[in-house]
Structures are given as C-alpha cells and as structure tokens.
Backbone bond lengths (Angstrom), bond angles and torsions (degrees), N, CA, C in turn:
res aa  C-N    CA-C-N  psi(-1)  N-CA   C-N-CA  omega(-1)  CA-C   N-CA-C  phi
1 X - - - 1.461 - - 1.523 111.31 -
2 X 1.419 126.17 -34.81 1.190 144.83 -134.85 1.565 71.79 -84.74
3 X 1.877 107.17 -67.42 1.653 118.87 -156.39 1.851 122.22 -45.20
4 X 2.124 83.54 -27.68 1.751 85.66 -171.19 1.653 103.00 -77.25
5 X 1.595 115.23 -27.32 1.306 117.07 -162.34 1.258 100.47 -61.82
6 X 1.636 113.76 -35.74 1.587 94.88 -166.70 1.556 116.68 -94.45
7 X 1.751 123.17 4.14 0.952 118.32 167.54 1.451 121.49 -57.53
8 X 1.357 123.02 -39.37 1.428 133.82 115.53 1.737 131.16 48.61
9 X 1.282 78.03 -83.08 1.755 108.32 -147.85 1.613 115.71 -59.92
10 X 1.246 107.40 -25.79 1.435 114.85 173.74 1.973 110.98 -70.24
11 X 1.506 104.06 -39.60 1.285 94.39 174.81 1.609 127.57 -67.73
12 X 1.805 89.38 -30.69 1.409 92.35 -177.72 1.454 110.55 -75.43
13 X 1.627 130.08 -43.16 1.223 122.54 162.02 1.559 115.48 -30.58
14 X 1.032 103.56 -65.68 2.116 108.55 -179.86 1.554 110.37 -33.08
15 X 1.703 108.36 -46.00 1.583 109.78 -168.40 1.314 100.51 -84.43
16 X 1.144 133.49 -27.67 1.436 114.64 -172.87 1.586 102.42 -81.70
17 X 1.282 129.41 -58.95 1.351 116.39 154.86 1.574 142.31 -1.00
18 X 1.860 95.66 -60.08 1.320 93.93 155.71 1.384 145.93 -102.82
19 X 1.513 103.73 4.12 1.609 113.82 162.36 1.733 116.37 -70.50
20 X 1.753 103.56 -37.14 1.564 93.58 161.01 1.473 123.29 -68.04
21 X 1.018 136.45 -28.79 1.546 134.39 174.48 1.252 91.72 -63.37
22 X 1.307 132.63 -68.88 1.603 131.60 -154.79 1.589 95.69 -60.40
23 X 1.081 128.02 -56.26 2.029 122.17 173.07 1.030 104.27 -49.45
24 X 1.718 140.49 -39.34 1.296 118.81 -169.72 1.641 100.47 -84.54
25 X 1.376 130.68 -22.47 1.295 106.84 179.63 1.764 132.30 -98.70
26 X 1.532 86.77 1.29 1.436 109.30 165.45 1.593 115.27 -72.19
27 X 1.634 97.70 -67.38 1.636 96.40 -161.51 2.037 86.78 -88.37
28 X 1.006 80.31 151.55 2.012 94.47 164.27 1.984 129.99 -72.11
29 X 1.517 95.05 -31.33 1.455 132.73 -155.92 1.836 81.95 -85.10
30 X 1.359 113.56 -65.36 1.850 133.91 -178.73 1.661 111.83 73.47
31 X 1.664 86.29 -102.72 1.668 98.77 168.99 1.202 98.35 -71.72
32 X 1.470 116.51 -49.13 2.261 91.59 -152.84 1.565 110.23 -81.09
33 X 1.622 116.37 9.03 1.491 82.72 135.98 1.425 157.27 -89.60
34 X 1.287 85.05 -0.41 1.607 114.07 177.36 1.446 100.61 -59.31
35 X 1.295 132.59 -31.61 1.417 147.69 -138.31 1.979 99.95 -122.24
36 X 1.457 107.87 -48.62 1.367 115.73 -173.54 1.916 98.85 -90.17
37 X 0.750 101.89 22.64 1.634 102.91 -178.64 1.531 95.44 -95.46
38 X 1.475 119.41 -82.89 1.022 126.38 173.83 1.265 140.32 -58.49
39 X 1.308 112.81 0.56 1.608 135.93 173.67 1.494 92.32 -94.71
40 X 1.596 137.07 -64.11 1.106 119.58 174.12 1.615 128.57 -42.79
41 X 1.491 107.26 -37.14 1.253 109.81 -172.72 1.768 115.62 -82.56
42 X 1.691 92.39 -19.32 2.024 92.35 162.23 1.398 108.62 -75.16
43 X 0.954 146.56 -10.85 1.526 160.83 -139.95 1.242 89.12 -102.24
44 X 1.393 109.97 -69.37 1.879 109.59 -161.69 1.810 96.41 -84.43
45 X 1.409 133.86 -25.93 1.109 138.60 156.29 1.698 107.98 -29.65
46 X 1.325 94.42 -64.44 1.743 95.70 -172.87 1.264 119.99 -80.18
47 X 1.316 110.49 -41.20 1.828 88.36 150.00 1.062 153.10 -18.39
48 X 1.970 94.95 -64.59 1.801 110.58 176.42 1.834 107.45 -61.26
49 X 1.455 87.00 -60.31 1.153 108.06 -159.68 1.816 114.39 -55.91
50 X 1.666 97.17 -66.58 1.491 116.60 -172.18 1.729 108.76 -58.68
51 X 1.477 118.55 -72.73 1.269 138.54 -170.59 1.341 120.24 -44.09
52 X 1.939 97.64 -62.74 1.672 104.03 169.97 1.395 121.59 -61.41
53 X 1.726 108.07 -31.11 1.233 93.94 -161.97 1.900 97.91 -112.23
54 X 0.863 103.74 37.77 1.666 124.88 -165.34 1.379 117.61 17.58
55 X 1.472 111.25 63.59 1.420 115.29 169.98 1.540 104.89 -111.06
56 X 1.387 105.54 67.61 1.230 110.63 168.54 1.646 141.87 -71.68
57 X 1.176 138.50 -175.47 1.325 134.99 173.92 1.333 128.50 71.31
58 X 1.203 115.40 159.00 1.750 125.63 -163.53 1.585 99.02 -37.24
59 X 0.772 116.47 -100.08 1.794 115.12 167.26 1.975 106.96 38.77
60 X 1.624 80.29 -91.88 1.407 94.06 177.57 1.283 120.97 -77.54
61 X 1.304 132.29 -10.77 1.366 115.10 165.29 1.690 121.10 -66.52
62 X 1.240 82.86 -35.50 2.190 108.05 176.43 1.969 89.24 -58.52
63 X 1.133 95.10 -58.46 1.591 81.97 -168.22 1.440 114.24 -52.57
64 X 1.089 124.56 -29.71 1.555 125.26 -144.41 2.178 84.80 -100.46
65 X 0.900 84.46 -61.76 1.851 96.51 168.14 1.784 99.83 -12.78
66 X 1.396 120.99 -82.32 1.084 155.31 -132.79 1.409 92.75 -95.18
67 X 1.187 124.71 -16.84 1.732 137.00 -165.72 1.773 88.82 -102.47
68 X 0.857 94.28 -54.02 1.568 103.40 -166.71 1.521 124.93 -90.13
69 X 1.276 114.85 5.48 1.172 112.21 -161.87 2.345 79.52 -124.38
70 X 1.104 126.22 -8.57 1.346 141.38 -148.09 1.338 80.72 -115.33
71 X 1.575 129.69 -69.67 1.463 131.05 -166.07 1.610 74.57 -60.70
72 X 1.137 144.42 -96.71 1.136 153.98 -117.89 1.518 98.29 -52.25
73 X 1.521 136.28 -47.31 1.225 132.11 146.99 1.595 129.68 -19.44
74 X 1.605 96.60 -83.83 1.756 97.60 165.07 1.756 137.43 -39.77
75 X 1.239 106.58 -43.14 1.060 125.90 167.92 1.461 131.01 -54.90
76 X 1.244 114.52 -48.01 1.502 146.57 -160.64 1.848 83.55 -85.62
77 X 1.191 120.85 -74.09 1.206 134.63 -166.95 2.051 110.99 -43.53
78 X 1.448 95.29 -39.02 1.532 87.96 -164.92 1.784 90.51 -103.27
79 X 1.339 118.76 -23.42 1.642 115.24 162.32 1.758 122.90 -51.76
80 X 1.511 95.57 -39.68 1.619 88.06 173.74 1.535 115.03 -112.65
81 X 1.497 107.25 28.54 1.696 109.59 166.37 1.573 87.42 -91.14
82 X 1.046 149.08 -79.54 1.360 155.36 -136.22 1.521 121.26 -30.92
83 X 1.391 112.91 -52.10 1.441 127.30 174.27 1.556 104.13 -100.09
84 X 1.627 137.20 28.08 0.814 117.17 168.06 1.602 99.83 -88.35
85 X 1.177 165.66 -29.52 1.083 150.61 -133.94 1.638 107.28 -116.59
86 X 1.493 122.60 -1.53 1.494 146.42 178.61 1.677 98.86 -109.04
87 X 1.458 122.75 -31.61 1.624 120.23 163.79 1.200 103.52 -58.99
88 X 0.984 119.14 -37.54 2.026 103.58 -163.14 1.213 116.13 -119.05
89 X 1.519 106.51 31.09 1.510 111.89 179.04 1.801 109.21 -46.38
90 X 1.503 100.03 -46.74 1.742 109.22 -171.75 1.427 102.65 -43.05
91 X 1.234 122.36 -42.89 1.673 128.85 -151.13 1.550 101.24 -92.71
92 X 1.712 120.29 -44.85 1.264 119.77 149.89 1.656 128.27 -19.63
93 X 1.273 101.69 -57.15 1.571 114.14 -155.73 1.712 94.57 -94.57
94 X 1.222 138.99 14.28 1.117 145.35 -170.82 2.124 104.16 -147.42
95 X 1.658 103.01 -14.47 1.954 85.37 173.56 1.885 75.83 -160.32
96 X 1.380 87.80 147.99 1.533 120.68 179.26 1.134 114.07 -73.54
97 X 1.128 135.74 73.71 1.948 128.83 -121.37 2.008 67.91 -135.03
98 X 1.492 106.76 145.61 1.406 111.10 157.37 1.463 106.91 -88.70
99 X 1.986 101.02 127.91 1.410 97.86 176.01 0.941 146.65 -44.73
100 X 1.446 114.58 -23.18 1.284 151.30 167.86 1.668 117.44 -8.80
101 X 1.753 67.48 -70.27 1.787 103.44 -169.34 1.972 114.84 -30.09
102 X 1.305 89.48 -52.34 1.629 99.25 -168.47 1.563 116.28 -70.97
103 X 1.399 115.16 -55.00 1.499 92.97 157.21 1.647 135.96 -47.21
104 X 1.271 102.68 -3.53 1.652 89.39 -169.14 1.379 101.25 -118.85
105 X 1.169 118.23 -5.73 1.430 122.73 149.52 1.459 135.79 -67.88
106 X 1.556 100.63 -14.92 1.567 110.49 -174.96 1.651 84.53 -97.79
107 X 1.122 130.97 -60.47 1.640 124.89 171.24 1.492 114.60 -30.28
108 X 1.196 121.95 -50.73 1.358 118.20 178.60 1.872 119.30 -59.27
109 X 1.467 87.53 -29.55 1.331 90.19 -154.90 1.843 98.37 -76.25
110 X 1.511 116.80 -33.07 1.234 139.07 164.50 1.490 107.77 -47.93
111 X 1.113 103.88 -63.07 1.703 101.27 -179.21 1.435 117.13 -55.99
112 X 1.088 114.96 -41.38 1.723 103.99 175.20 1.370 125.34 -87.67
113 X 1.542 120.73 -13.16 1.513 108.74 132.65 1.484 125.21 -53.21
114 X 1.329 114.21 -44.41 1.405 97.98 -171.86 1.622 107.96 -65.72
115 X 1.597 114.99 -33.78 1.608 112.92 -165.37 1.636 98.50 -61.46
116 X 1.250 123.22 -25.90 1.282 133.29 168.03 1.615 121.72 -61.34
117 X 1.524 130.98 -45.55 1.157 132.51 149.72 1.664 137.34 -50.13
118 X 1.601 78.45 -40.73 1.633 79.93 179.79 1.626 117.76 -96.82
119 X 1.407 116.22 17.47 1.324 133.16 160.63 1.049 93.02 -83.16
120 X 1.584 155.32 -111.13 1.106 148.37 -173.67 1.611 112.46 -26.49
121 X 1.119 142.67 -17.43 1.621 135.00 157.62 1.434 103.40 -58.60
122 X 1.631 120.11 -50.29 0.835 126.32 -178.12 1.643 129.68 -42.22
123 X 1.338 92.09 -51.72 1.127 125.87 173.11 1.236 124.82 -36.01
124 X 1.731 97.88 -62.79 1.489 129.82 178.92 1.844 97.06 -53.89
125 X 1.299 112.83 -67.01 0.892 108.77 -172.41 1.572 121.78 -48.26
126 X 1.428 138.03 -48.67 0.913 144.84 163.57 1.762 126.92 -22.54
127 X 1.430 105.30 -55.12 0.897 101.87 126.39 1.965 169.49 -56.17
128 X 1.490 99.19 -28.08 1.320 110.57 167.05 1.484 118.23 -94.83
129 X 1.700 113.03 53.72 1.782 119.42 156.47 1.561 87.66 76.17
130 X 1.720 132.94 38.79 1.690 118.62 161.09 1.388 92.75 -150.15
131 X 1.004 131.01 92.06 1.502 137.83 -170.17 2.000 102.98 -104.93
132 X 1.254 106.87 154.24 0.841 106.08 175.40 1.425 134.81 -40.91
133 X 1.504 119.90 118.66 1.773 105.59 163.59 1.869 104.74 -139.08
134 X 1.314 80.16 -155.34 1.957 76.14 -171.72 1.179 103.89 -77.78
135 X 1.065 161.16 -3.82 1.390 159.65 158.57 1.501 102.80 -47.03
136 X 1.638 124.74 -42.32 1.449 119.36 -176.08 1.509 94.99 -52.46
137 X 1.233 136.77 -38.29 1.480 129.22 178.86 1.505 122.50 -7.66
138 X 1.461 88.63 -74.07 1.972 76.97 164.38 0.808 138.46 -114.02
139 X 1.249 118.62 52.97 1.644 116.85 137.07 1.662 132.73 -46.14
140 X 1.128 95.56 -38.40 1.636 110.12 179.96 1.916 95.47 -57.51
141 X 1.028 105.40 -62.43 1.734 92.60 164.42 0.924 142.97 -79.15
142 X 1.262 125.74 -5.80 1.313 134.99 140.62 1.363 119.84 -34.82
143 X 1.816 118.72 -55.32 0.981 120.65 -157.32 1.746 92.18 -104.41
144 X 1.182 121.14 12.25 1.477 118.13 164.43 1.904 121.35 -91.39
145 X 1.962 98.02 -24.72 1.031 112.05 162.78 1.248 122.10 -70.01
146 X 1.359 120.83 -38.75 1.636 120.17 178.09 1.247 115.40 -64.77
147 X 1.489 108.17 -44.38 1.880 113.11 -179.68 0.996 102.74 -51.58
148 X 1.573 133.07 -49.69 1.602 130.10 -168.60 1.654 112.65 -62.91
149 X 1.497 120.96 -30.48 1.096 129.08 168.82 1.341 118.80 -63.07
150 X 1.045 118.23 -53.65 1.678 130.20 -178.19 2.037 107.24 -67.08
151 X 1.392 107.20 -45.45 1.409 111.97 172.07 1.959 98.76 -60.14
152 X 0.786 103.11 -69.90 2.038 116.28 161.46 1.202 98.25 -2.61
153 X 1.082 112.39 -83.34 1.433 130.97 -146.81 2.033 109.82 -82.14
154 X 1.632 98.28 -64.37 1.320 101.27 179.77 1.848 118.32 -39.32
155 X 1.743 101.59 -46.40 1.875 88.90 -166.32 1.430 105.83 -66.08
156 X 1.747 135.34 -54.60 1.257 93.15 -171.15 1.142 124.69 -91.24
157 X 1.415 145.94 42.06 1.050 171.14 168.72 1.483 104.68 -82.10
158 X 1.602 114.15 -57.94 1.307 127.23 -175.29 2.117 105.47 -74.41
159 X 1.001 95.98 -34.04 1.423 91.63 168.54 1.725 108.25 -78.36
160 X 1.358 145.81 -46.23 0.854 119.74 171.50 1.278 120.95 -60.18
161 X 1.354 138.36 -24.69 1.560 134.23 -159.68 1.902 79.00 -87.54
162 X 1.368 149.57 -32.37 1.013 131.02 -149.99 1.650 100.63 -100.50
163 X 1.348 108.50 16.58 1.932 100.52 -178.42 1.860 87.90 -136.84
164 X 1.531 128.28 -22.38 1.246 138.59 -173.12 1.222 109.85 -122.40
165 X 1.350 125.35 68.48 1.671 132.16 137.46 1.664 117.69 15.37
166 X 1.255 102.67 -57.10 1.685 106.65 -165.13 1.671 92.76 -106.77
167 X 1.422 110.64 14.93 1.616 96.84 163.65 1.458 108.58 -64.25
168 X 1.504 108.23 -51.14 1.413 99.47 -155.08 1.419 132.19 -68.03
169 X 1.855 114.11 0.81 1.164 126.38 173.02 1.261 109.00 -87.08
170 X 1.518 117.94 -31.67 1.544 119.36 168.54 1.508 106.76 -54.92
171 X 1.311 132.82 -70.19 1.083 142.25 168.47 1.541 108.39 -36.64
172 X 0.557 161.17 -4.02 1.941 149.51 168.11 1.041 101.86 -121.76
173 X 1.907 140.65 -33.44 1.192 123.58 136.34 1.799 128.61 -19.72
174 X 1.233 107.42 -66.42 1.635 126.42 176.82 1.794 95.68 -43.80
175 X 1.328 113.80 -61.00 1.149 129.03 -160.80 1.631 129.77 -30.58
176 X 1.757 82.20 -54.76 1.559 140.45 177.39 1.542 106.99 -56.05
177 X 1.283 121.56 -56.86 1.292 131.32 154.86 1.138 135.63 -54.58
178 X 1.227 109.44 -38.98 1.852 127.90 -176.02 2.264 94.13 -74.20
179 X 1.203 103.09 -23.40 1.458 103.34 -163.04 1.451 96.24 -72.93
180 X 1.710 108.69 -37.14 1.604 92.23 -160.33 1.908 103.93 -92.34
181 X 1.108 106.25 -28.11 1.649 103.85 166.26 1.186 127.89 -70.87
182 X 1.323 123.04 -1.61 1.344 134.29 -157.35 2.020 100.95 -84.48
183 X 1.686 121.06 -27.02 0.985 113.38 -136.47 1.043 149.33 115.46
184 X 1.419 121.38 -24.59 1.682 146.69 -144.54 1.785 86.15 -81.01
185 X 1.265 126.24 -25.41 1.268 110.47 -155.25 1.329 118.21 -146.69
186 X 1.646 97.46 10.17 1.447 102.80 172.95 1.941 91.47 -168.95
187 X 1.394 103.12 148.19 1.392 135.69 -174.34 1.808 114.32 -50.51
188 X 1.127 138.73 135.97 1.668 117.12 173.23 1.044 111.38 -58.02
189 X 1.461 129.78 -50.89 1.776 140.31 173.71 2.068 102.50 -15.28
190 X 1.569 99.89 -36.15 1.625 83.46 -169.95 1.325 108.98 -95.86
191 X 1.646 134.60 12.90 1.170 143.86 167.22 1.228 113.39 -74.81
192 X 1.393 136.17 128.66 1.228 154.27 -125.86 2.313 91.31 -101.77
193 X 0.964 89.56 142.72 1.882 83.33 -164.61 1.356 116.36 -38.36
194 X 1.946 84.55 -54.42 1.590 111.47 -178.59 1.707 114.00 -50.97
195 X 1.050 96.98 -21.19 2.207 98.41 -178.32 1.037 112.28 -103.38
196 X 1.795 132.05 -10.47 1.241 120.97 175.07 1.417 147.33 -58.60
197 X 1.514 100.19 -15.03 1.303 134.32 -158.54 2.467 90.53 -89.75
198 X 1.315 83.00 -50.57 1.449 87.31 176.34 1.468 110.47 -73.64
199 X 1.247 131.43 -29.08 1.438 141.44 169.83 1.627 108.62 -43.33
200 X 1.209 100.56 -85.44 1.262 124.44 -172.42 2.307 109.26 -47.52
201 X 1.178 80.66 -17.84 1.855 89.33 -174.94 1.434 95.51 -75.35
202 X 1.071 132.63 -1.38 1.777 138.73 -159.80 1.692 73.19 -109.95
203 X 1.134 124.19 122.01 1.794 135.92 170.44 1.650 99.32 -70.17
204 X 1.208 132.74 -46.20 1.030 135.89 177.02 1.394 130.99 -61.31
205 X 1.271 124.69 -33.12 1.594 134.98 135.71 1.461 131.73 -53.50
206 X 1.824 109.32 -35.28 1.307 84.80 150.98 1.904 144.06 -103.71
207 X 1.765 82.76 15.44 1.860 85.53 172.41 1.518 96.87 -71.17
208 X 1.496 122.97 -55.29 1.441 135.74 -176.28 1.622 111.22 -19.61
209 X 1.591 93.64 -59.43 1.642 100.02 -154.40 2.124 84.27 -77.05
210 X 1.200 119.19 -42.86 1.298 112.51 173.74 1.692 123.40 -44.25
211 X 1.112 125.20 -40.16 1.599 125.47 176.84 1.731 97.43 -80.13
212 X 1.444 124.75 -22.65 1.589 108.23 -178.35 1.719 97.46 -95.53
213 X 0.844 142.49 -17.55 1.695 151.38 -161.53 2.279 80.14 -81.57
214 X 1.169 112.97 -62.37 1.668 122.22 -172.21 1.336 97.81 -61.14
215 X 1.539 106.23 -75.68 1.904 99.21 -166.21 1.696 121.93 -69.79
216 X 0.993 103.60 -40.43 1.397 113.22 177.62 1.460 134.18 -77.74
217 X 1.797 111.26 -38.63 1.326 104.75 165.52 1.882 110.64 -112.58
218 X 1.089 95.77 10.93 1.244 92.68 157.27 2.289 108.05 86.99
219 X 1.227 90.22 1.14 2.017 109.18 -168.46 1.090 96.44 -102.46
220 X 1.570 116.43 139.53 1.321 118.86 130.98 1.635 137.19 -7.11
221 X 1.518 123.21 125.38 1.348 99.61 175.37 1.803 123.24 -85.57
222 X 0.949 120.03 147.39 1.527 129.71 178.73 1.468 125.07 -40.10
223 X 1.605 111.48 62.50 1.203 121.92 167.60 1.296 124.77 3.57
224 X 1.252 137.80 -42.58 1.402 162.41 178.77 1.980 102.18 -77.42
225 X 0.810 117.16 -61.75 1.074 117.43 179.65 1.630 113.09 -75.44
226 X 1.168 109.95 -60.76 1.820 108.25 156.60 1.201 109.00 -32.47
227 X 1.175 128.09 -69.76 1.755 124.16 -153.92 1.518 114.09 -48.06
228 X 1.855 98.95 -45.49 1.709 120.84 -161.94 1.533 92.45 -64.20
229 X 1.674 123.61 -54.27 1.290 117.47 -178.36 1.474 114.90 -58.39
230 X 1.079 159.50 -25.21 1.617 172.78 -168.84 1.120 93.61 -96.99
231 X 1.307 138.53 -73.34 1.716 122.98 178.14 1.392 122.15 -69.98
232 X 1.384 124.11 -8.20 1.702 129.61 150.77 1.573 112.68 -65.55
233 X 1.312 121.07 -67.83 1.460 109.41 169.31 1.360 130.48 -68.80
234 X 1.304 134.52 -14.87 1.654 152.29 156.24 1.445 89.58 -54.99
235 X 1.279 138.93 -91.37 1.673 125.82 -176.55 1.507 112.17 -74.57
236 X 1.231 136.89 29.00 1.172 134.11 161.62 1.679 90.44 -98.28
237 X 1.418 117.53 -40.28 1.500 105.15 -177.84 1.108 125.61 -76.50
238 X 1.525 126.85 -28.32 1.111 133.07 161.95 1.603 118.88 -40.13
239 X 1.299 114.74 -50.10 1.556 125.69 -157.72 1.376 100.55 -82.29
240 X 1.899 121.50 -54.85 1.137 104.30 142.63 1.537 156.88 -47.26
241 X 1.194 115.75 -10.90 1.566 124.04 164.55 1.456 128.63 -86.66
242 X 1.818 91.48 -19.64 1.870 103.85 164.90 1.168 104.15 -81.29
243 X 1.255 152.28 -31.62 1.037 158.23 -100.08 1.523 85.28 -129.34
244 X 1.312 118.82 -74.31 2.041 127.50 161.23 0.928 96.10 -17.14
245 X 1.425 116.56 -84.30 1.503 131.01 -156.31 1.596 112.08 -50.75
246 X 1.130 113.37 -46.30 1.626 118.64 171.53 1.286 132.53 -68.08
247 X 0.943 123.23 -23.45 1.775 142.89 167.44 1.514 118.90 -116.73
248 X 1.533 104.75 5.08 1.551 105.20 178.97 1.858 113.84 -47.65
249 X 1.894 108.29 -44.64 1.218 107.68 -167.85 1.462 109.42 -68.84
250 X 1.160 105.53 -22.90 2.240 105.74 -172.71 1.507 92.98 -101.23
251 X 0.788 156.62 -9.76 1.378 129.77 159.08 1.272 136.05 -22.82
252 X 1.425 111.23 -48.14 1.432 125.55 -157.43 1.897 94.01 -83.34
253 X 1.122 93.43 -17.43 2.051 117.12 -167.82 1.439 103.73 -71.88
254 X 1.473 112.46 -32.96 1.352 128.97 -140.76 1.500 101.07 -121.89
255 X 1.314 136.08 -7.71 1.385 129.01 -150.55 1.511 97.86 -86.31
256 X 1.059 124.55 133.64 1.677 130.35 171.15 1.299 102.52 -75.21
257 X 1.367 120.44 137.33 1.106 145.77 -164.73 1.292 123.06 -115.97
C-alpha cells in the first residue's frame, strides 16, 4: 500500500502547492488566518475561562494558545478532507486518479499553515518566560504523531461523508464535542484521577498535553501517552489506506449527490 501511495507523491506535492497559491490569492487574510483563528478563539477562551474564573496570566494564555492553535490543526485538516473527493468529481470522471489523493492534499495543505501558526505560538512563547531548550526536541514527533492521527482519521471519514450526505453533520457534531474534552481549555492536572485513564484514550488530548508537558513545563512528553497516539494514527492509516484502495473503483458509483 505504502509503495502505491508514494508512486503518488509528486502529484500530490504539485496539488498542495497549488491549492496554497490559489488560498493565498483568493483570500487576503491566507496564512494569518490560519494563525488569527486560534488566537481569536484563545481570546474569547480567556475571557470565559481565564478572567471570570480568574485564571489569569501568561501561563494560561500559552496554554490555551497551544490548545487552540493544535485543535485548530486537527480539525481544519479532517473538515476540509471531507468534500474533497465530491470537488473533483469532473477530474475523476476524466483521469484514474486514486481517491486517495485529494484528501491528503487538503491535510498537507493544513499542515503547513499550521507549521506556520505554530511557529509564531512558538514564538509567542519564547517570549512569555518558555524559551527554547532541548525538550523542544520533540516536537518534530509530536507533530509527526498528530499528522498520522489526522491522516488516521480524515480518509475514512472522507469516504463516508462522500457516499453519506448527512455524514458530515454527524462528523462536526462529534467534532464539537471532541473540542471541549479534548483539553483545548484547561490542563490534564485538573482531570479527576479516576477519569484520566479515559482522558488520555482521546489521542488528541494526549498530543495536547504532550506539546504543553515540552514547551511549557519544560519535560519530556509521556512516552505512554505519545506512543498510544502514534500507534492510533499509524493503524488508523493503515485501515484507512486499505480502505481507498478497496473501494477506490465504486466510489465514483457511490458518491451522494
């Protein structure tokens, strides 16, 4: 599976390439909304959260930053895989293209906005009393674990929303939920002992608490919790990439209309 995906890779490189040019000359905003998305949404975060409930100061803004700018990745990524494979029906029905292709081009294209946002988080932080040390080390796997999750998750997701119409409201429903348990807006430390165990089973709570465990307290992230997320999206991609490969020919048969 691995060998056909990457025969691949040059086209998909080409499309993601040019879907970012085409976003930057469409929208005005481009990258920094990728960046002002999740800064707005720590904004009204710290309001509710910080102000009323006076958990104020750098601390928690870093947290919420890093919460939100991370969901904003995951999210973004499997929101605009869904209707990619119903966009290009025209091009479908005219080249033998593996369906594949198009969700993982909208992932790519997500990820390097976000690697773009969360350089400036970074940033931020650097400034707000967490400056670089060797702990930034893994991030680079950190953010190799999340891609595998989001690739995980988005393809068969994107095949159901492309044969089930009313998937995709189920799906951002799910989403919606996954946002507020996930972490995005408060620390694991305040999860009750007895629930952590169920916490942490959410892959996405523990990449979260992994990029704040590195930048913020300055530790290693929790091997245990790292690993489970990397071997959740590693066989989430697998199953999804058989899954292409196996229904690639009825797709086009199958697309809800």
């Amino acid at each position: 599976m691995l060998a056909r995906f990457l025969r691949y890779k040059d086209i998909v490189w080409f499309r993601a390439l040019a879907g970012l040019k085409s976003e930057t000359r469409q929208n005005y905003l481009g990258y920094l909304w990728f960046l002002l998305e999740p800064a707005l949404n720590s904004l009204t975060l710290y309001l509710i959260f910080g102000v009323l409930q006076k958990r104020q100061g750098l601390d928690y803004i870093t947290l919420l930053l890093i919460g939100t700018t991370t969901w904003q990745w995951f999210d973004s990524g499997i929101n605009s895989s869904l209707p990619s494979i119903k966009a290009k029906i025209g091009v479908l029905n005219c080249y033998n293209l593996p369906k594949y292709i198009f969700p993982v081009v909208q992932i790519i294209v997500t990820t390097i906005k976000f690697l773009f946002a969360f350089g400036i988080v970074l940033v931020f932080c650097s400034f707000a009393h967490h400056p670089p040390t060797w702990t930034w080390a893994w991030l680079p796997l950190i953010f190799a674990a999340q891609l595998l999750v989001v690739v995980g998750l988005a393809l068969p997701l994107t095949l159901l929303a492309t044969r089930v119409n009313d998937a995709t409201l189920v799906i951002a429903a799910v989403l919606r939920i996954l946002f507020f348990i996930s972490g995005v807006f408060f620390a694991a430390q305040s999860i009750p002992e007895n629930l952590r165990l169920a916490f942490y089973a959410n892959p996405i709570a523990s990449l979260m608490e992994s990029y704040r465990l590195v930048i913020i307290y300055d530790a290693p992230p929790n091997l245990l919790h790292l690993g489970w997320a990397a071997v959740f999206g590693a066989c989430a991609c697998m199953i999804g990439l058989w899954l292409c490969i196996r229904i690639d020919k009825s797709i086009l048969k199958s697309i809800a209309v």
